[in-house]
C-alpha positions as CSV (number, residue, x, y, z in Angstrom):
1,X,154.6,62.3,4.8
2,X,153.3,60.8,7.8
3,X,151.3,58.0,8.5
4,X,147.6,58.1,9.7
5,X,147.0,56.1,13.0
6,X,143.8,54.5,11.6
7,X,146.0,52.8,8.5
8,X,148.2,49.7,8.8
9,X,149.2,49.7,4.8
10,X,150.7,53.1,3.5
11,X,149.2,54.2,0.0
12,X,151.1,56.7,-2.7
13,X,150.6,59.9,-3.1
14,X,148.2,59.3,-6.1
15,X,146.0,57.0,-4.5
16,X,145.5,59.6,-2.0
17,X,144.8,62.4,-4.3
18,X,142.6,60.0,-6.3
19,X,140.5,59.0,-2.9
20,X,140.2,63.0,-2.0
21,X,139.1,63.6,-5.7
22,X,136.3,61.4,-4.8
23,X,135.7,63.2,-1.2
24,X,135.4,66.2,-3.0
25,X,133.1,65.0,-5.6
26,X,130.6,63.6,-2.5
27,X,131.2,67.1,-0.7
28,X,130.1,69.0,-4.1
29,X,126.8,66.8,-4.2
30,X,126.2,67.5,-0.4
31,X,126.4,70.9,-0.5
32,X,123.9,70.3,-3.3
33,X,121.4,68.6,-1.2
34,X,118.4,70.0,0.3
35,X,116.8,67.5,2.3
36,X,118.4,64.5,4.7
37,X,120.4,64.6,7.6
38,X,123.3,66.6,5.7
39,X,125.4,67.4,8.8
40,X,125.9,63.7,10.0
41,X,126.8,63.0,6.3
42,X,129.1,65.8,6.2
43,X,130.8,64.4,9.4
44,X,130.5,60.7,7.7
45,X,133.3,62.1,4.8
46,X,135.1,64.3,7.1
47,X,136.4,61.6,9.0
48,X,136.9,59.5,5.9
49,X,139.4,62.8,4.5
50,X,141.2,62.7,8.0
51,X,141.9,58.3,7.2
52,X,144.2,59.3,3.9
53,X,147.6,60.0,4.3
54,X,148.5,63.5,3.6
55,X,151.9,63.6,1.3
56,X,152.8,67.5,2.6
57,X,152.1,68.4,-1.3
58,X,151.0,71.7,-1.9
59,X,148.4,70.2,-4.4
60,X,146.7,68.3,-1.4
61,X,146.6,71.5,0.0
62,X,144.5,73.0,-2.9
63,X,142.3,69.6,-2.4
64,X,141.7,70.6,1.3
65,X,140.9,73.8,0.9
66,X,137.9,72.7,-1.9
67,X,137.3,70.0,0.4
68,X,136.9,72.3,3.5
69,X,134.4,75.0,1.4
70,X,131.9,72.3,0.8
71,X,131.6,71.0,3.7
72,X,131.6,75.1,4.9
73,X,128.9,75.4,2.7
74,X,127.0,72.3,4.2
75,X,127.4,73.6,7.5
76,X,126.1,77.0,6.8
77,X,123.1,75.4,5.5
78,X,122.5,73.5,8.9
79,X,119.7,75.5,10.2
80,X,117.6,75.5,6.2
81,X,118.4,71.8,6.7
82,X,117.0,71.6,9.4
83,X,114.0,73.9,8.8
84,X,113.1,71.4,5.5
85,X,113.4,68.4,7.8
86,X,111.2,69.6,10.0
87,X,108.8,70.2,7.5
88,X,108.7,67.2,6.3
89,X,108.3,65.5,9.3
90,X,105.2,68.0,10.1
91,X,104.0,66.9,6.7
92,X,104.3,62.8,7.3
93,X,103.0,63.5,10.7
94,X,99.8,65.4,9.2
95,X,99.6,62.5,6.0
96,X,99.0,59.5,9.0
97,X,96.8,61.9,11.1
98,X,94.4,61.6,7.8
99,X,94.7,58.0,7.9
100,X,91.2,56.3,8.1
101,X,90.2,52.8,8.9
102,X,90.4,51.4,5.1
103,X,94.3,52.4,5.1
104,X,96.3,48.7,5.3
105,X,98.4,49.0,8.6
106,X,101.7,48.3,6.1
107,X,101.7,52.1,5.2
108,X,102.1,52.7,8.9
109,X,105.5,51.5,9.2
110,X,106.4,52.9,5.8
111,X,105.2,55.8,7.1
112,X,107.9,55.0,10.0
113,X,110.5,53.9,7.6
114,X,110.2,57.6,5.6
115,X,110.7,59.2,9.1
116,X,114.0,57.7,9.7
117,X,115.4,58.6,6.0
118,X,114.1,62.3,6.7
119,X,117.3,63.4,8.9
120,X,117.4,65.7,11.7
121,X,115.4,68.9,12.6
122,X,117.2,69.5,15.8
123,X,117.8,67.7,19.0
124,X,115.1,69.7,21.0
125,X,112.6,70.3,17.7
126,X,113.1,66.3,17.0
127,X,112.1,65.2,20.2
128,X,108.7,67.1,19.9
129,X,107.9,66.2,16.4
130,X,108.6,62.5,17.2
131,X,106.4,62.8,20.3
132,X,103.3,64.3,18.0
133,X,103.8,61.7,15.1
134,X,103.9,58.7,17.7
135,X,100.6,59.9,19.2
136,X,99.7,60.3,15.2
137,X,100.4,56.8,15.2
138,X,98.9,55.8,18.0
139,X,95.5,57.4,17.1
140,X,95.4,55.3,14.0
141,X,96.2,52.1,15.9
142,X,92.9,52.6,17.8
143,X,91.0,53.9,15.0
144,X,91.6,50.7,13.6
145,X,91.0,48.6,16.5
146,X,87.1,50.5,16.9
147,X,87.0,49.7,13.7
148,X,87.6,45.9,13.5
149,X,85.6,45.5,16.6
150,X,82.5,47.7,14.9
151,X,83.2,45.2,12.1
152,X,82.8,42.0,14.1
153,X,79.7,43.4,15.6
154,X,78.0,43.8,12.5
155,X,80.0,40.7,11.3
156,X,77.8,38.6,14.1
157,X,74.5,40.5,13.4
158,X,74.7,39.5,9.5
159,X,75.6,36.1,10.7
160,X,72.4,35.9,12.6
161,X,70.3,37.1,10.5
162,X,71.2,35.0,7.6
163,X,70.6,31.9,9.9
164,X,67.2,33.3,10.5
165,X,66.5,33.6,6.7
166,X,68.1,29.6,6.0
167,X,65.6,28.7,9.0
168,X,62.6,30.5,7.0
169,X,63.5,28.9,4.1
170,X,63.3,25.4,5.1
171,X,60.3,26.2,7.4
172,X,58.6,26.8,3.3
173,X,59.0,24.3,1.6
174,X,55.8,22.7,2.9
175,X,53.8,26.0,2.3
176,X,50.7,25.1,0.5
177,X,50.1,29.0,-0.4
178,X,52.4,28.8,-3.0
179,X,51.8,32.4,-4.2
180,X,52.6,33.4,-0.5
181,X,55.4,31.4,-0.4
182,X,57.1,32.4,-3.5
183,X,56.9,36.0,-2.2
184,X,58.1,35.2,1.1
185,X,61.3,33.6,-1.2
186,X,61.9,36.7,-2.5
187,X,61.9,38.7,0.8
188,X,64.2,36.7,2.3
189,X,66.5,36.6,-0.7
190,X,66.4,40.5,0.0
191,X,67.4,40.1,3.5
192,X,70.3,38.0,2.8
193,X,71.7,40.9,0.2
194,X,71.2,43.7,2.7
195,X,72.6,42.4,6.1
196,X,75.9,42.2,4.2
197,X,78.7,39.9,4.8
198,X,79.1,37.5,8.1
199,X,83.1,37.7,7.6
200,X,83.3,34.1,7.2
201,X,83.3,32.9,4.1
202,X,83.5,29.6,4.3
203,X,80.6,29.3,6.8
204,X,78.2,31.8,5.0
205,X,78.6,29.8,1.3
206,X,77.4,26.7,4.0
207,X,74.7,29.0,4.6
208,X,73.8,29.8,1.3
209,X,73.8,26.2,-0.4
210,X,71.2,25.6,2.7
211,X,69.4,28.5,1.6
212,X,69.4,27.5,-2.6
213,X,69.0,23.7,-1.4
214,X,65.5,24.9,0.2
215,X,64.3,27.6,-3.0
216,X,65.0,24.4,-5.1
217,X,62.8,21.8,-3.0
218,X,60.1,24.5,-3.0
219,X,60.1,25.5,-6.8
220,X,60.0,21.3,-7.1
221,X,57.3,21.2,-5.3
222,X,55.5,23.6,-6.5
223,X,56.1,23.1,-10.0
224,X,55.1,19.5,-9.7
225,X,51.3,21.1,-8.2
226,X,51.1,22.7,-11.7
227,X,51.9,20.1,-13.5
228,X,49.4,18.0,-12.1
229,X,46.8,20.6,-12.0
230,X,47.6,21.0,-15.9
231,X,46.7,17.5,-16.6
232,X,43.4,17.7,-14.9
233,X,42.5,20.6,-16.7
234,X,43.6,19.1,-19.9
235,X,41.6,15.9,-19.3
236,X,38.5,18.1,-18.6
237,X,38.8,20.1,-21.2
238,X,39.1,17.0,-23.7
239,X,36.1,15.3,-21.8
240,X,33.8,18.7,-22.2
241,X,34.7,18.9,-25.7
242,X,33.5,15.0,-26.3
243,X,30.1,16.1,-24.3
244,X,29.8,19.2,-26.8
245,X,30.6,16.6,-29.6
246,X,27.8,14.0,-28.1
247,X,25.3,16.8,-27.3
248,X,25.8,18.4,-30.8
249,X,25.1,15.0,-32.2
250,X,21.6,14.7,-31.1
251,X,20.6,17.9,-32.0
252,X,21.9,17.2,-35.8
253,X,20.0,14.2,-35.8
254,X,16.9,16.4,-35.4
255,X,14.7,13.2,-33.5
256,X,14.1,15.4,-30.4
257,X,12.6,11.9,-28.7
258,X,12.4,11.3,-25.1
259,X,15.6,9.5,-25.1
260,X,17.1,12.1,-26.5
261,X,16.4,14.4,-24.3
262,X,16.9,12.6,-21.4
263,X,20.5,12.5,-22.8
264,X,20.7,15.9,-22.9
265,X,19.7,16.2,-19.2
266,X,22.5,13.6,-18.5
267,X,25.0,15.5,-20.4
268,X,24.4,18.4,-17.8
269,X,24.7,16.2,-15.2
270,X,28.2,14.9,-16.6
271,X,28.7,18.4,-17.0
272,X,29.4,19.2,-13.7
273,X,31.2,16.3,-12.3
274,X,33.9,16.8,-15.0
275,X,35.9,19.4,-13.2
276,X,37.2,22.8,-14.5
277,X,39.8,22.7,-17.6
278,X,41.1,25.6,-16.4
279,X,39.9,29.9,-16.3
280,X,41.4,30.5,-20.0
281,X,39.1,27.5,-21.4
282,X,36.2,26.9,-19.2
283,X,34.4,29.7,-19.9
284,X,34.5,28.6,-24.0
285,X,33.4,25.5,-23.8
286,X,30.8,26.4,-21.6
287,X,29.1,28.7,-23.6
288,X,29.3,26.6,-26.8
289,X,27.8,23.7,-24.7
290,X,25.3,26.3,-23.2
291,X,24.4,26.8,-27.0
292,X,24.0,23.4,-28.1
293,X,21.9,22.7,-25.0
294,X,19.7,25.9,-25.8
295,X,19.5,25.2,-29.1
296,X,18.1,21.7,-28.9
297,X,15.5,22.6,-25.6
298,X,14.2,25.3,-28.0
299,X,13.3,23.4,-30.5
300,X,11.7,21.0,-28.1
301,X,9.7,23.7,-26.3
302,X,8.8,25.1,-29.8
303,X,6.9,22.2,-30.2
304,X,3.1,22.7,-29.9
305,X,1.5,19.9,-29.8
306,X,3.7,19.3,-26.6
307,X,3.8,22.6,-25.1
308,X,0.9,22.7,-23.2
309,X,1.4,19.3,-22.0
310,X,4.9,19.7,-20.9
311,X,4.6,23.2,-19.7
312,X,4.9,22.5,-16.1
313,X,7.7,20.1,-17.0
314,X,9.2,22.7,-19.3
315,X,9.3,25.6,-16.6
316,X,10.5,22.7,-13.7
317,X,13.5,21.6,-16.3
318,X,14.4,25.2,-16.9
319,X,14.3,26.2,-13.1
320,X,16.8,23.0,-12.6
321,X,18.9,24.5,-15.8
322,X,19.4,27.8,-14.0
323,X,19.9,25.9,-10.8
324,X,22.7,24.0,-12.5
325,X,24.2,27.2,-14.1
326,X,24.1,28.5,-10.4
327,X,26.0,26.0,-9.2
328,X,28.3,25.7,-11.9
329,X,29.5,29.3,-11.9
330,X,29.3,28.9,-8.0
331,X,32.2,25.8,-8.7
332,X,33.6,28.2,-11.3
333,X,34.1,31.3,-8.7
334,X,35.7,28.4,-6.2
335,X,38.2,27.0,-8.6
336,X,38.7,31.2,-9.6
337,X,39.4,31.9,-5.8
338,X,41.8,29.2,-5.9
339,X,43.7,30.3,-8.5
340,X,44.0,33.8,-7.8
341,X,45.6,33.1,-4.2
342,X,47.6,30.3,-6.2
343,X,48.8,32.9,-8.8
344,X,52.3,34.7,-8.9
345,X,51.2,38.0,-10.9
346,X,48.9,40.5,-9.5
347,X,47.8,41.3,-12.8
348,X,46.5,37.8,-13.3
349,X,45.0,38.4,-10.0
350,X,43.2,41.5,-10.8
351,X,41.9,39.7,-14.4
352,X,40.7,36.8,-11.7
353,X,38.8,39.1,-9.4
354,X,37.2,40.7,-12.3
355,X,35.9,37.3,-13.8
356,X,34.8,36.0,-10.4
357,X,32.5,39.6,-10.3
358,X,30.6,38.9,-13.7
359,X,30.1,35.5,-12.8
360,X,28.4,36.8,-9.1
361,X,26.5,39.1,-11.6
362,X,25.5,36.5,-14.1
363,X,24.2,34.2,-10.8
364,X,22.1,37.2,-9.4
365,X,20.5,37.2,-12.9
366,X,19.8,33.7,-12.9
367,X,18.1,33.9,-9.4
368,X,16.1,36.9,-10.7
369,X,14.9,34.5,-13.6
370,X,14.2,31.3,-10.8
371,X,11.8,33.6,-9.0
372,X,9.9,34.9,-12.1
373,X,9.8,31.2,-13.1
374,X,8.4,30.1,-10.0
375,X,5.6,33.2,-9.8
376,X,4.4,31.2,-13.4
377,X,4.7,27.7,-11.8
């Protein structure tokens, strides 16, 4: 027996044969191996074999010999090692050349953490490979950097623009063309979705409550015109149904006397300082306060003991009637112009424009009948 110059404590025979067992066992699995850096390995439990004491049995003999053909069969193997190292270097080198911008930079180093666990290829054939994947590497590095910086560009332009469409928001709120307005709104909300984000959160949700805070003060405002406006028109509409009520009063009564019917000519007069009670409503209680006053002037014209005398008067009080229609549906196409540049639906609109012809029809017709009036005067 002798004693290896590495030890300081002398083991038994057993222990010896037990730790070659295990040697063996380690060679069997390398020689098994396809991939990793087998030869440095091999070398690794070489040198652990040579640290155990060799007892001069012919048994450890046997060991050795077993030892010796896996390890032979590891180093006969060296250059398919080496062959599948290389490929798989070639193969992470190709994965990180198809690295785009999106990839997170952590798969970069485990890309460089996979490298070192590959093993050798070959002094000369590693030194190449290495150079190609650090320029792999290096190529995704600036790919990311033209990236970012592209990003920060657009980053600044979205920022801009969405303080451009905060500042055109606020600059609304005092639109009186609320119909304009409201579209405007929704342009602008379009904007802010298609320049994207300003890559700052914090700032842009600033932004945005500016934006909401100036939609909100707008829709207040406008929402408080229509309420208003409601309440005129429903305050004219009750006070043109209490003139119909008045006016159909009379004519039931059935006295048809001169204070009668200068009531009647008041009731016109009322007529048109009401107001408008709106375009669904105005247009039915006009015509059934139209009626009544037909009716009741009918009847008085009918008359003949007073037709002759009140001819003149008759054709001046019917001119003044058409007059007042004309100017009534003249008021009528104003408040209808109003409303249809006030409105938010262009089918409302088109209803509108449509209204606001037959009422420019209806006023050529009553001209016609002025003239033919006045020819009889």
């Amino acid at each position: 027996m002798y004693l290896n110059d590495e030890m300081y404590d002398v083991i038994d025979i057993d222990e010896a044969i037990r730790q070659k067992q295990e040697l063996i066992t380690k060679a069997k699995e390398l020689s098994e191996q396809e991939t990793g850096d087998l030869i440095k390995a091999a070398a690794r439990l070489r040198k652990k074999w040579r640290r155990i004491p060799y007892w001069e049995s012919a048994y450890e003999d046997q060991l050795a010999q077993e030892f010796d053909e896996y390890l032979g069969v590891v180093y006969s193997r060296r250059h398919l090692v080496s062959e599948a190292n290389a490929e798989a270097k070639r193969a992470l080198i190709t994965e990180v050349k198809g690295y785009d911008q999106d990839v997170p930079g952590t798969m970069l180093a485990d890309s460089l953490e996979r490298w070192k666990k590959i093993g050798s290829a070959g002094h000369e054939t590693d030194d190449e490979l290495w150079k190609e994947f650090a320029e792999a590497r290096h190529a995704f590095l600036e790919k990311k950097r033209v990236y970012w910086n592209e990003r920060r560009e657009h980053y600044d332009e979205a920022k801009a623009i969405k303080e451009r469409v905060v500042e055109d928001a606020k600059a609304l709120v005092d639109e009186e063309n609320f119909r304009k307005a409201n579209t405007r709104f929704e342009e602008l909300l379009q904007e802010w979705k298609d320049a994207g984000y300003s890559g700052d959160r914090e700032y842009e949700k600033k932004l945005w409550t500016e934006f909401s805070e100036a939609r909100r003060a707008f829709n207040k405002k406008r929402g408080a015109y229509y309420s208003e406006l409601h309440a005129r028109q429903k305050e004219a509409h009750a006070a043109k149904t209490a003139l119909i009520e008045e006016a159909r009063a009379i004519l039931e009564n059935g006295s048809f006397s001169r204070e009668d019917t200068e009531k009647m000519k008041e009731f016109n007069q009322k007529w048109r300082s009401i107001g408008s009670c709106g375009r669904d409503k105005e247009d039915a209680v006009w015509k059934e306060f139209r009626g009544v006053m037909d009716e009741y002037f009918g009847v008085i014209r009918g008359n003949r003991e007073e037709r002759q005398a009140r001819y003149q008067e008759h054709l001046g009080d019917l001119r003044s009637r058409k007059l007042d229609q004309i100017a009534s549906q003249k008021r009528q196409i104003e408040h209808l112009r109003q409303e249809a540049m006030e409105t938010l639906s262009e089918r409302e609109a088109n209803e509108i424009n449509e209204e606001i012809a037959d009422k420019e029809e209806y006023i050529a017709e009553l001209e016609k009948e002025i003239a033919e009036l006045e020819e009889k005067a």
